[in-house]
C-alpha positions as CSV (number, residue, x, y, z in Angstrom):
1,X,-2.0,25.7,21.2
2,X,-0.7,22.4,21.8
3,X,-2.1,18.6,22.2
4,X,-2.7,16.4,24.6
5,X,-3.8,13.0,24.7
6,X,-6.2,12.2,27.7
7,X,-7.5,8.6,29.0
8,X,-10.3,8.2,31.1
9,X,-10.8,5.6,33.6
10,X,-13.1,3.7,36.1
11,X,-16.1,6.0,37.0
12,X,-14.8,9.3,34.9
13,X,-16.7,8.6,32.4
14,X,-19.9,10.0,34.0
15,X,-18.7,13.7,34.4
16,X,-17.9,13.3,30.2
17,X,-20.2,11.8,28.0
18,X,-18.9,12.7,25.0
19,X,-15.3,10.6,26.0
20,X,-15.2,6.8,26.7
21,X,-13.4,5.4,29.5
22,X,-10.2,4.3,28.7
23,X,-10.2,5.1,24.8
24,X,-7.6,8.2,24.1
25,X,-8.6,11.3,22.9
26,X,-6.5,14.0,22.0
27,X,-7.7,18.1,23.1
28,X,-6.3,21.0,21.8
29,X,-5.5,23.3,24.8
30,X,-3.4,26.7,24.9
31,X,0.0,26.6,25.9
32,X,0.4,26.5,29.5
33,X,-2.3,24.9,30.3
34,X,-2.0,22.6,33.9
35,X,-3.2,19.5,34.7
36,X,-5.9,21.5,36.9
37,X,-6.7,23.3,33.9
38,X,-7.1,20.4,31.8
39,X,-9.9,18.6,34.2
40,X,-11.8,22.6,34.8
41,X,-12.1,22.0,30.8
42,X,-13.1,18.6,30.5
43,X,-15.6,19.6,33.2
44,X,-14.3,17.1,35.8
45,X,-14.1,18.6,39.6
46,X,-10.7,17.7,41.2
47,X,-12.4,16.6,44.1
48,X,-13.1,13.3,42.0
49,X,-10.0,12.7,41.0
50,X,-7.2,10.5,42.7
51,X,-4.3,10.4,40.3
52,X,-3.2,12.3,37.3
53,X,-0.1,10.5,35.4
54,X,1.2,12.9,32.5
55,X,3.8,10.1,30.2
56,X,3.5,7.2,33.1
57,X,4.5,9.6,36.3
58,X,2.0,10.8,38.8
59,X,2.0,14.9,38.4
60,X,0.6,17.6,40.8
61,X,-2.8,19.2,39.4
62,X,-0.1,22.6,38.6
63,X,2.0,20.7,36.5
64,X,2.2,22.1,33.3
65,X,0.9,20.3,29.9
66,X,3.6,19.8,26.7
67,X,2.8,19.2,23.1
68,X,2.3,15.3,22.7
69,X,1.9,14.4,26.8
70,X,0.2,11.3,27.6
71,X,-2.7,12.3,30.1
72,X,-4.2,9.1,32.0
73,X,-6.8,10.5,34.9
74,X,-7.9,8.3,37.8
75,X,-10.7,8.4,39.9
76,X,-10.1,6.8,43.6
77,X,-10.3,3.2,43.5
78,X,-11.9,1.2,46.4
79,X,-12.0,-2.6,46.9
80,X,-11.4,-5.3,49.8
């Protein structure tokens, strides 16, 4: 197993209850575990999802998760 701290923000909040947007949370996952993985768990659909940055730099929903990554998850963002 290893852990990841995750960050929630704008709207994602709805798809998890239990986690508040924007406060970090760390999850035990198995090693291995992708970005993909880690929003199938969390029980957010990629569909609403815009950005992923794992330590500060946008990563691919296969990008595999280390022990002690920074996961900050973004929904898309309108405005005018």
């Amino acid at each position: 197993m290893i852990t990841v701290e995750i960050r929630l923000y704008a709207d994602l909040g709805r798809h998890t209850p239990d986690l508040r947007v924007g406060e970090p949370r760390s999850v035990a996952v198995p090693a291995g575990t992708t970005v993909g993985d880690l929003l199938t768990k969390l029980g957010i659909l990629p569909e609403v999802v815009r950005l992923v940055f794992v330590n500060g730099a946008a990563r691919p929903l296969d990008w595999e998760l280390r022990d002690g990554d920074r996961v900050g998850i973004f929904p898309p963002i309108g405005g005018g």
